[in-house]
C-alpha positions in Angstrom: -81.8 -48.5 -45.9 -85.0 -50.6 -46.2 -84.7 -53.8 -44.0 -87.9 -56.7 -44.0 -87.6 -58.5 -40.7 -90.0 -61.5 -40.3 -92.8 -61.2 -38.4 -95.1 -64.5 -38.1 -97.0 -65.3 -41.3 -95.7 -61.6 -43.1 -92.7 -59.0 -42.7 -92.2 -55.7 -40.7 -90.8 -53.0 -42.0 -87.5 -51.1 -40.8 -86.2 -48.2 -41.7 -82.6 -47.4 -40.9 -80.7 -43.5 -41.7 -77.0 -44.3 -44.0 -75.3 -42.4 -40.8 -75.8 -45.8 -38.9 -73.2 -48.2 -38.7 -75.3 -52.1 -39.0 -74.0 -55.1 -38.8 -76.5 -58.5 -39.9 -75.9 -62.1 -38.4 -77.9 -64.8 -40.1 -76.9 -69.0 -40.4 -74.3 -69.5 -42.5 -75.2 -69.9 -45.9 -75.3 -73.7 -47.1 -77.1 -75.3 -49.8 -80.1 -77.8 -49.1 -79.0 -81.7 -49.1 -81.7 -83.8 -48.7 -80.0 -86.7 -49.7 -77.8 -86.3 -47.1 -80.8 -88.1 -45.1 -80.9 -91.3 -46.8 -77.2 -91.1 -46.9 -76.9 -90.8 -43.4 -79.7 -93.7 -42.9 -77.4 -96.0 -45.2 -73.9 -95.3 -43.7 -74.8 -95.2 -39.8 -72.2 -94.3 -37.1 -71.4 -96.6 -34.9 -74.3 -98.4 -35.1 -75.7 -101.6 -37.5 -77.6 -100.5 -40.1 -81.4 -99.9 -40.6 -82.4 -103.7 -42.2 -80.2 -105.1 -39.4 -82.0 -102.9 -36.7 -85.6 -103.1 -37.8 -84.8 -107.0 -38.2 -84.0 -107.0 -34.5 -86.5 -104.8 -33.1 -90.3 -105.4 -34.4 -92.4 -103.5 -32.2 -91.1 -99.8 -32.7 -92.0 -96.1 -31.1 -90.7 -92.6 -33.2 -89.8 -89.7 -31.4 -90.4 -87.4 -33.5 -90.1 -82.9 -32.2 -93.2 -80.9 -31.8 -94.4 -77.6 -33.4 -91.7 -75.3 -31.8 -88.9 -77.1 -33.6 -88.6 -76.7 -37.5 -87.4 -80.0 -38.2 -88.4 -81.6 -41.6 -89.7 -84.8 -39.3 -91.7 -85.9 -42.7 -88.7 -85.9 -45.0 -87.1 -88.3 -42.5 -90.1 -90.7 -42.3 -90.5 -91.0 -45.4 -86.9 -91.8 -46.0 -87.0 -94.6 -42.9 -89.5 -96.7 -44.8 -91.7 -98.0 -42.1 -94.3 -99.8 -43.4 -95.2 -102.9 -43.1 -93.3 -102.7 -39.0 -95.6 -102.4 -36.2 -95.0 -98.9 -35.3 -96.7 -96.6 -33.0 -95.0 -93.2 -33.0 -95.2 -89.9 -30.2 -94.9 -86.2 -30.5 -92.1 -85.6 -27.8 -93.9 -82.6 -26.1 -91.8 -82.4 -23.0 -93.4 -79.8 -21.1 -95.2 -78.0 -24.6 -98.7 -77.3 -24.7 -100.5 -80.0 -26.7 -100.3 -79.9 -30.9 -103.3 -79.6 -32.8 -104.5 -81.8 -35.1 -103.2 -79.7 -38.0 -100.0 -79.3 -36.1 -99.9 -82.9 -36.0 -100.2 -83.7 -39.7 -97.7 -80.6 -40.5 -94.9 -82.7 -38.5 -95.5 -86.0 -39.9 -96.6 -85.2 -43.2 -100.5 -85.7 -43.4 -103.2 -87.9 -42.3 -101.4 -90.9 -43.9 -98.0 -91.1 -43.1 -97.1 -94.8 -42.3 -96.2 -94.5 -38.4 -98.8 -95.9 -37.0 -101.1 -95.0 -33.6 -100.1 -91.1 -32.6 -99.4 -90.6 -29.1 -99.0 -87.2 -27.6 -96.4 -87.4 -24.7 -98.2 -85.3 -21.1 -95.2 -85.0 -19.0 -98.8 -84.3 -16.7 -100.2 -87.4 -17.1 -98.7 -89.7 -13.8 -100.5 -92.8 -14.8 -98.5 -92.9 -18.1 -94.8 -92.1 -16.1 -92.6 -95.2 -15.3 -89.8 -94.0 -12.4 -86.6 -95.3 -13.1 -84.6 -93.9 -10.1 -82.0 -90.7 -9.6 -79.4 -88.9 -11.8 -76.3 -88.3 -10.4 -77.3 -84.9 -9.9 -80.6 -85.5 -8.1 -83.0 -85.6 -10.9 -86.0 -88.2 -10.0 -86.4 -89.7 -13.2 -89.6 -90.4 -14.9 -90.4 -91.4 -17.9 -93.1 -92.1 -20.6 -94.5 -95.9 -20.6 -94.2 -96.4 -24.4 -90.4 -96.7 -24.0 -90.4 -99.4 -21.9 -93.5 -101.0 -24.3 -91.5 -101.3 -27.2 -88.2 -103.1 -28.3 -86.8 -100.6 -30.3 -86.8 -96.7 -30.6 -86.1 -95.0 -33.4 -85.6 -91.0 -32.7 -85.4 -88.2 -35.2 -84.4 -84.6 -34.1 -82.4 -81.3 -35.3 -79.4 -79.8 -33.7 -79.1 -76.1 -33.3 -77.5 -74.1 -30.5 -79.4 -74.2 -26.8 -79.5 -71.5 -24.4 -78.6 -73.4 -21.5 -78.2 -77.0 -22.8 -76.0 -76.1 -25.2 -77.0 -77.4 -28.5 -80.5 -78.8 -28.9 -81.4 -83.1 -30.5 -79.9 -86.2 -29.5 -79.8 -86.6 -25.6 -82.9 -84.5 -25.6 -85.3 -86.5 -26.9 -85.8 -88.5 -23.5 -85.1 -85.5 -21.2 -86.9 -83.2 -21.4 -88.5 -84.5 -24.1 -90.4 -87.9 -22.8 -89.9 -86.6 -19.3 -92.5 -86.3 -16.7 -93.0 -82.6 -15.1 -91.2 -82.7 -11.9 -88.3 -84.1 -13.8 -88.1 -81.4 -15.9 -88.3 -78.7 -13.4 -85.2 -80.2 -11.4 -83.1 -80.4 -14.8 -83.6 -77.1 -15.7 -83.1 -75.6 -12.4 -79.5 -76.4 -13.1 -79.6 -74.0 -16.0 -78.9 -70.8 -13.3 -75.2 -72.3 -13.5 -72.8 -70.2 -14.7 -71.5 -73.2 -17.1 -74.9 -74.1 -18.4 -74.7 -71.9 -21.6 -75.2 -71.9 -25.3 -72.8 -74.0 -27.5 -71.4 -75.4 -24.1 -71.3 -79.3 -23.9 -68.6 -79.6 -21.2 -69.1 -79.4 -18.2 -72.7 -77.8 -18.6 -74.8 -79.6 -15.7 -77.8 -79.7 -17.8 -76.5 -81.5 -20.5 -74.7 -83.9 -17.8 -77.9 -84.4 -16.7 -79.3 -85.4 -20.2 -76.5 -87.9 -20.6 -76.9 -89.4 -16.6 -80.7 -89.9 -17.9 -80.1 -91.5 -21.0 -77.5 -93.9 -19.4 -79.9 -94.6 -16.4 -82.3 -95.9 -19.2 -79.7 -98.5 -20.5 -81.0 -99.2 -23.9 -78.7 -97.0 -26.3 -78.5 -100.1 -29.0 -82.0 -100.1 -29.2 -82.2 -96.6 -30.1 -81.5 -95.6 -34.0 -81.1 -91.8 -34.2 -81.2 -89.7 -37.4 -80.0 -86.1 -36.4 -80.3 -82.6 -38.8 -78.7 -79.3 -39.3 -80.6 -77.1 -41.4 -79.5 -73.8 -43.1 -81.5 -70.6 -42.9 -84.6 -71.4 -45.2 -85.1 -74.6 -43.0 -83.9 -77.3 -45.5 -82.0 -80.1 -44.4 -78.1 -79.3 -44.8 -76.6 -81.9 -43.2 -77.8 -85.3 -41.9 -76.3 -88.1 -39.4 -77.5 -91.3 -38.3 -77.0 -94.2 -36.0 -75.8 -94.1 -32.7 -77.9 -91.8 -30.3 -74.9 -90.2 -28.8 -72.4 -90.1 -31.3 -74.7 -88.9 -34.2 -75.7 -86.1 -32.2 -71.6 -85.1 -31.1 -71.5 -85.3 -35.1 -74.3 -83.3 -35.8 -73.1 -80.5 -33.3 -69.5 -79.8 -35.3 -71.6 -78.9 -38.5 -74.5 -76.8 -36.5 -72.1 -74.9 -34.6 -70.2 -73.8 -37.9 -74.1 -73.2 -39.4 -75.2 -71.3 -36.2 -71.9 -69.2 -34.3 -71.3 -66.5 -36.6 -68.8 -63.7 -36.0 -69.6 -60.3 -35.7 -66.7 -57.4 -35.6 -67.7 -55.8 -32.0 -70.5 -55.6 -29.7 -73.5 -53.6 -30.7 -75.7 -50.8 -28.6 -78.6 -51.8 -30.4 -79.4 -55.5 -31.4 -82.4 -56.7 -33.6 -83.2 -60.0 -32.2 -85.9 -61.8 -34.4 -87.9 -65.1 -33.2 -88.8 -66.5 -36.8 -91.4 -69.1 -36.8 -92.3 -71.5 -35.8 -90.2 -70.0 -32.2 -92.2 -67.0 -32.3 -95.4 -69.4 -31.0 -95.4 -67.8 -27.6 -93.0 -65.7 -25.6 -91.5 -68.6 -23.4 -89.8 -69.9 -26.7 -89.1 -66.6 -28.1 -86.7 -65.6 -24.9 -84.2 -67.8 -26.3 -84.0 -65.2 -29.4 -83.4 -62.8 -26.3 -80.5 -65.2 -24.0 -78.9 -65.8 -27.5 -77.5 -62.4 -28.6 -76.7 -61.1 -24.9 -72.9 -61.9 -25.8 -73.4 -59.4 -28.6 -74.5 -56.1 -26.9 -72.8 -53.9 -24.9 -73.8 -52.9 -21.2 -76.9 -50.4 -21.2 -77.5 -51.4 -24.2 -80.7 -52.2 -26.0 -82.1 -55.8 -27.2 -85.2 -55.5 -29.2 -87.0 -58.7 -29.7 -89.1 -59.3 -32.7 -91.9 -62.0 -32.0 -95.6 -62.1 -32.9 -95.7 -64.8 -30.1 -99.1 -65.8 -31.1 -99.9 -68.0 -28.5 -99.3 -65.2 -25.9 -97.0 -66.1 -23.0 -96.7 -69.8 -23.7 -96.3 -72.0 -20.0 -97.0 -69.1 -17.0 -94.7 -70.4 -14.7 -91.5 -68.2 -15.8 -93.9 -65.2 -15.9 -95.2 -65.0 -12.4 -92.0 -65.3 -10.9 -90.8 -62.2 -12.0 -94.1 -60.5 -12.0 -94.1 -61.3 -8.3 -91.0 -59.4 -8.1 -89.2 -61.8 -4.9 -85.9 -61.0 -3.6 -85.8 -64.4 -4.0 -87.1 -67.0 -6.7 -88.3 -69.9 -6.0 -86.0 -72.9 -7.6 -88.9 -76.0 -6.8 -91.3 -73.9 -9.7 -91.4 -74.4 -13.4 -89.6 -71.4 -15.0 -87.4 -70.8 -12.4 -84.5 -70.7 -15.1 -86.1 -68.1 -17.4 -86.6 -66.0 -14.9 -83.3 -65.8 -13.0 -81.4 -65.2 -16.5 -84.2 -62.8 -17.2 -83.1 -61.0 -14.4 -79.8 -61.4 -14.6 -79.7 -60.2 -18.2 -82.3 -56.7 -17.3 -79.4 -55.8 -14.9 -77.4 -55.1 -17.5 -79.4 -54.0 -20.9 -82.8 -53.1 -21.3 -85.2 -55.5 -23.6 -87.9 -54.1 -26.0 -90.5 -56.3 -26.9 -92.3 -56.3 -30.8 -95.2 -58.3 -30.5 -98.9 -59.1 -30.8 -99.0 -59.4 -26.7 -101.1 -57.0 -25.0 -98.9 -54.0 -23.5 -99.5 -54.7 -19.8 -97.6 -58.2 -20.0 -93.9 -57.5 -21.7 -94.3 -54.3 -18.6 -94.9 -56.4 -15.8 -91.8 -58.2 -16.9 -89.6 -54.9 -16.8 -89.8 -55.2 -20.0 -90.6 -52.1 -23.0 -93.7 -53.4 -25.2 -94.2 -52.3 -28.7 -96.1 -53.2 -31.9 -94.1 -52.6 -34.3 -90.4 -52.8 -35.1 -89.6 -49.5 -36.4 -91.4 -47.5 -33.4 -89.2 -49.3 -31.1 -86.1 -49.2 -33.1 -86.3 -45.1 -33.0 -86.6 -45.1 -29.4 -83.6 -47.4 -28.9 -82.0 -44.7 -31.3 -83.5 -41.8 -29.3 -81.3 -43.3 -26.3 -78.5 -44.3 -27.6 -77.8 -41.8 -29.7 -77.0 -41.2 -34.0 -73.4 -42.9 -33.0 -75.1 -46.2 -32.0 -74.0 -49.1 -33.4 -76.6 -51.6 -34.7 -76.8 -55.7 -35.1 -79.9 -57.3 -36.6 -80.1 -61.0 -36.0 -82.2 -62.5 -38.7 -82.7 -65.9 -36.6 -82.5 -65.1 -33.0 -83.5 -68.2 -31.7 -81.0 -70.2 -33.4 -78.2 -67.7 -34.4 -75.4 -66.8 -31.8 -73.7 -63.8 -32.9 -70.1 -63.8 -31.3 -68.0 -60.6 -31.1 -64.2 -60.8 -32.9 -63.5 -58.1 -30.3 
C-alpha cells in the first residue's frame, strides 16, 4: 500500500508490503460548524452575555494563540464584533519565539482586523511583568502589565489534548501563556510527575497550578472566553463561550471524544506525524513523540515525522540531554522535555524524519533520517516482517489508546 504522510508545505511518500498488519489513528471525523462560534458567543455559559459584558468593560485586551496553535483566531474576531471598543489585543507567546509579521496577520486575519494596538507578550521582558505573589505550589507569579491595564479580557483559544497539562485552552491562556520566564520554568518542572499526563485534569499538578494562577489573579468575571475543538482539516467543530473555566471543562468533553481514539493493541512500529503548523521546530514536535508512547510496545520503534523548520525551537531541553548528567537540572528551562525524553528512550528507540541536520536528533540518542520510507525499512529491518504497524496522522494532537 501507498501511504502520503504530511510533511511541512508537501507529502512524503511510504511504502508499506500487504504482509504488514497497519493500523491508522487520525481525529475523529466531524463536520465543520462555524456557526457554532457565534452560537456559542450568543448563548454563554455561566456568564452574561457579550452586549452586557462589553457594556461593562470599555477598555479591552484579546488573548489570542500564537503560530504553533492552529486555531481559527480570525473566524472568532470577526464573529466578536469589536469595533468601535477601545481594544488593544496580544499574541500570548508564553515562552515562543517572537511571530513575524506575516505570522501576525495569518492569526488575526490581515493588516486590518479591528483589534486594535498588537502587542507581542516577552515572558523576557521584566519591565513589562507585574508579580502577584505564590501559587500554592511555589510558583512566583508574574505576569504581563496589560492585564492589569485593562477592565476586561476577552480570551480566545482551542482545546486539544496536552502532554503534561492535560488538555490545552482555557486556564492556559495566563499561565504559561502571559507568564513571565521564571514562572514558567517552575510550572513545568512539575510536569516530571507521574500524574501530570495527557487527557489528565485531576489531580495533574500542572494544571493545579494553572487554576492556583488564575485564581490568584481574581478577575474571572472580567474575562469572556470563547473556546474551539476542531476536527482534522482544522475547521472549527465545536465552539463554547463565556465563563473562563467552565467553557474550557465544556470544551474538553467534545476534544477528548475528537482527539482519544482507540486502537486494537499496541504496535512495534508507530508513525508519529507533527502536521503543521507543530512541526515549526522540534521542541513542539516532541509532543507528536510523548503522545503515542501509550501506543507502542517496549523496544519498540517511534518514528517521528517533522520538517521542524525552525530547527530545535528554544535550546534549553536540548543541552540537557546533550550534556548527558546523571542528574538534570530542575531550575533550567526544558527540564520537563528532557527527563520524559529520557524516561521514554529507556524503553523504545525514537527515529527522527526531518530537515534537521544529522548531528542534532544523534546527540539526543536519537536515529536522524530524511525521509520517511528509509527510516520506516530500518524500523522493519529490526523488528522484523511480523511487526505490527500504527500511523498517527496528527501526532501532536491525536492519542492513540490501546483496547488491549
Amino acid at each position: 500500500m501507498n501511504i502520503q504522510l504530511p510533511y511541512a508545505n508537501g507529502y512524503q511518500l511510504l511504502r508499506i508490503s500487504d504482509d504488514l498488519t497497519v493500523e491508522t489513528a487520525s481525529p475523529k471525523r466531524t463536520p465543520a460548524n462555524p456557526e457554532s462560534i457565534s452560537k456559542s458567543i450568543a448563548e454563554p455559559v455561566h456568564f452574561e452575555n457579550l452586549n452586557a459584558f462589553l457594556s461593562a468593560h470599555r477598555k479591552l485586551l484579546v488573548v489570542v494563540n500564537d503560530y504553533t496553535r492552529p486555531t481559527p483566531t480570525a473566524q472568532v474576531l470577526k464573529e466578536l464584533n469589536l469595533n468601535g471598543h477601545d481594544v488593544k489585543t496580544i499574541v500570548a507567546c508564553g515562552t515562543h519565539r517572537k511571530p513575524t509579521e506575516e505570522e501576525i496577520y495569518k492569526i488575526i486575519g490581515g493588516s486590518t482586523a479591528p483589534i486594535g494596538d498588537i502587542v507581542v507578550h516577552d515572558s523576557r521582558d521584566n519591565e513589562n511583568l507585574i508579580q502577584l505573589g505564590s501559587t500554592k505550589r511555589g510558583t512566583n507569579l508574574s505576569l504581563n502589565r496589560l492585564l492589569f491595564d485593562c477592565d476586561g479580557i476577552i480570551v480566545v483559544g482551542s482545546v486539544e489534548p496536552h502532554y503534561f497539562a492535560g488538555y490545552t485552552g482555557g486556564r492556559k491562556f495566563l499561565l504559561p501563556a502571559l507568564a513571565g520566564f521564571e514562572s514558567v520554568v517552575k510550572n513545568h518542572a512539575l510536569a516530571v510527575d507521574d500524574q501530570a499526563r495527557i487527557t489528565r485534569l485531576e489531580g495533574n499538578p500542572v494544571h493545579e497550578d494553572f487554576m492556583d494562577a488564575l485564581e490568584l489573579f481574581g478577575r474571572a468575571r472580567d474575562i469572556f472566553s470563547v473556546q474551539l475543538v476542531l476536527n482534522a482539516e482544522h475547521q472549527v467543530s465545536y465552539a463554547c463561550s463565556g465563563h473562563i473555566v467552565d467553557s474550557f471543562s465544556d470544551a474538553v468533553k467534545y476534544a477528548k471524544e475528537t482527539y482519544v481514539r482507540s486502537v486494537a493493541s499496541k504496535a512495534d512500529i508507530v508513525i508519529s506525524v507533527s502536521k503543521p503548523p507543530m512541526d515549526i521546530d522540534f521542541y513542539q514536535s516532541q509532543k507528536a513523540i510523548e503522545n503515542v508512547k501509550l501506543a507502542v510496545k517496549d523496544d519498540g520503534i517511534i518514528i517521528l515525522v517533522s520538517s521542524c523548520r525552525d530547527g530545535i525551537g528554544d535550546r534549553g531541553f536540548y543541552d540537557l540531554l546533550v550534556a548527558r548528567d546523571e542528574t538534570i537540572d530542575p531550575h533550567k528551562f526544558g527540564f520537563h522535555k528532557a527527563i520524559k525524553m529520557k524516561r521514554l528512550l529507556e524503553r523504545v528507540r525514537v527515529f527522527v524524519v526531518s530537515d534537521l541536520s544529522s548531528n542534532i536528533p544523534s546527540a539526543m540518542s536519537l536515529a536522524p533520517f530524511k525521509d520517511v520510507q528509509t527510516a520506516f525499512d530500518k524500523a522493519k529491518e529490526i523488528k522484523g516482517k511480523s511487526a505490527r504497524v500504527l500511523i498517527v496522522f496528527d501526532g501532536s494532537i491525536v492519542v492513540p489508546v490501546p483496547v488491549r
